[in-house]
C-alpha positions as CSV (number, residue, x, y, z in Angstrom):
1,X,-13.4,4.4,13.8
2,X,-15.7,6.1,11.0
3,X,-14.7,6.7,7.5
4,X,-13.1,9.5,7.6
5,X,-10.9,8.7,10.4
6,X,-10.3,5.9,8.9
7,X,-8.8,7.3,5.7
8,X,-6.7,10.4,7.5
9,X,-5.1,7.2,9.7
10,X,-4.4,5.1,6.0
11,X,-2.8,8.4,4.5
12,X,-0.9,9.5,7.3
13,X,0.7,5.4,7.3
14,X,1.8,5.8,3.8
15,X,3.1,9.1,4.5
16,X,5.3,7.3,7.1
17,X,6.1,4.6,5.0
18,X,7.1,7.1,2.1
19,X,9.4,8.6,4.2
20,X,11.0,5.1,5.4
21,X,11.0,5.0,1.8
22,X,12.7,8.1,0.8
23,X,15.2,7.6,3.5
24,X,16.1,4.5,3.0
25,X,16.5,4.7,-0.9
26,X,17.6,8.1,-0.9
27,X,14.8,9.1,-2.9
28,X,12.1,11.9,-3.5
29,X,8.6,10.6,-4.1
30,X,6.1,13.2,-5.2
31,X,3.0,13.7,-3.0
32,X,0.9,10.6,-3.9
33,X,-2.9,10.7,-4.7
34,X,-4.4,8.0,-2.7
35,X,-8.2,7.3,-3.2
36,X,-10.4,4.7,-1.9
37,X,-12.4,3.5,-4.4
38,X,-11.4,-0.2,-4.8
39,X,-13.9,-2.6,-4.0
40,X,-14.4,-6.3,-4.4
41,X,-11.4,-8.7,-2.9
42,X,-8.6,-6.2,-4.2
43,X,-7.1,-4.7,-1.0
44,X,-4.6,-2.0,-3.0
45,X,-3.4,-0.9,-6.2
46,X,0.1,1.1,-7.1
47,X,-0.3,3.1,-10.0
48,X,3.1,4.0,-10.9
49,X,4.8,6.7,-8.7
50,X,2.2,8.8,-8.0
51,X,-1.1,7.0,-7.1
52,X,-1.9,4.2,-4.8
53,X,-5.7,2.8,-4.2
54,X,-7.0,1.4,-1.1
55,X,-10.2,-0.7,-0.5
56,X,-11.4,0.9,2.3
57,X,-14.3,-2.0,3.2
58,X,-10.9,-4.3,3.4
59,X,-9.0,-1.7,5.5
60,X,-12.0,-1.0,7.9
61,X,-12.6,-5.0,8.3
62,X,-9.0,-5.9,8.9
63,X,-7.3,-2.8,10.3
64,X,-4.1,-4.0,12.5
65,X,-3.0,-6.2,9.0
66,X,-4.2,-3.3,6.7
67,X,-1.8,-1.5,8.3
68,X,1.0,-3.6,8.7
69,X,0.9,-5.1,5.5
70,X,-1.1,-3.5,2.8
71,X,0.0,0.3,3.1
72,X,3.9,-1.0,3.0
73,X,3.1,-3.4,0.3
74,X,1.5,-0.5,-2.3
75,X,4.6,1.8,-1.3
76,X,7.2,-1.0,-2.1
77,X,5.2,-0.8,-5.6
78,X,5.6,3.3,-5.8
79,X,9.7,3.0,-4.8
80,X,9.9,-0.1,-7.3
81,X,8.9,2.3,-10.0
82,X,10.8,5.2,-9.2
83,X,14.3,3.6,-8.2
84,X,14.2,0.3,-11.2
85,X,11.2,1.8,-13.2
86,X,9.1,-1.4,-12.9
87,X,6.8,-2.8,-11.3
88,X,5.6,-6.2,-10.2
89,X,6.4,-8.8,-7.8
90,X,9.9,-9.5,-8.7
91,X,13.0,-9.7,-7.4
92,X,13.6,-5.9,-7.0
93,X,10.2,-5.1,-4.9
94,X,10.8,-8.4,-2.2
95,X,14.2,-7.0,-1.8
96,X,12.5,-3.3,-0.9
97,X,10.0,-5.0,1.3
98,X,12.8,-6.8,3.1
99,X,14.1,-3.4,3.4
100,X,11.0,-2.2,5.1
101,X,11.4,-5.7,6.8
102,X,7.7,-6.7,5.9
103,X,7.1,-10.1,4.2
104,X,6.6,-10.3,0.4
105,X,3.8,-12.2,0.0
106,X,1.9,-11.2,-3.1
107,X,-2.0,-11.8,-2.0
108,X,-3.4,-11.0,1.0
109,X,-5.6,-13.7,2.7
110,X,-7.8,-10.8,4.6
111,X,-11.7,-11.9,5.3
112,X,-13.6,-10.7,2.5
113,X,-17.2,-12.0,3.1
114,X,-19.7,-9.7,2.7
115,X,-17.2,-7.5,0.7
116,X,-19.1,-5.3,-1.9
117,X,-18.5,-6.3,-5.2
118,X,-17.4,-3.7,-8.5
């Protein structure tokens, strides 16, 4: 998978997960901006409600878990903000990732060797 497809597949995973989200909160979450400029061992970044960032060399190395556990991780951060208007790893956000029945775990443990650094 190149870049590119790559990216549409990350975007079009937090677009489902935002409308789990919306859904399941009953909730409206603006159209998010979602860049992938993170580099170094951070696999994502929330930025309040409108703005997640992805690593993409962490995304590309470690798809299937990227996936499965990053994307729904950064929108837990997103609904945390717009339904308690916090963010974190607290109480509230586990209890919207047991909602989206994905384990809160606050790190990741993906392979980062050979990650590029910044």
């Amino acid at each position: 998978m190149n870049d590119i497809e790559l990216k549409e597949k990350m975007i079009e995973q937090t677009s489902v997960w935002i409308e789990l989200a919306c859904q399941e909160f009953n909730i409206k979450i603006n159209p998010l901006e979602i860049v992938f400029d993170l580099t170094g061992s951070v696999a994502g970044q929330a930025w309040g409600t409108h703005k997640i960032r992805y690593n993409l060399f962490i995304a590309k190395n470690n798809f299937e878990q990227f996936i499965n556990r990053t994307i729904p991780h950064e929108v837990a951060h997103i609904v945390e903000a717009k339904v308690y208007g916090r963010g974190g790893h607290g109480s509230t956000w586990k209890k919207i990732m047991y909602k989206f029945q994905v384990e809160p775990t606050r790190c990741h443990s993906y392979d980062t060797s050979g990650k590029k650094s910044g």
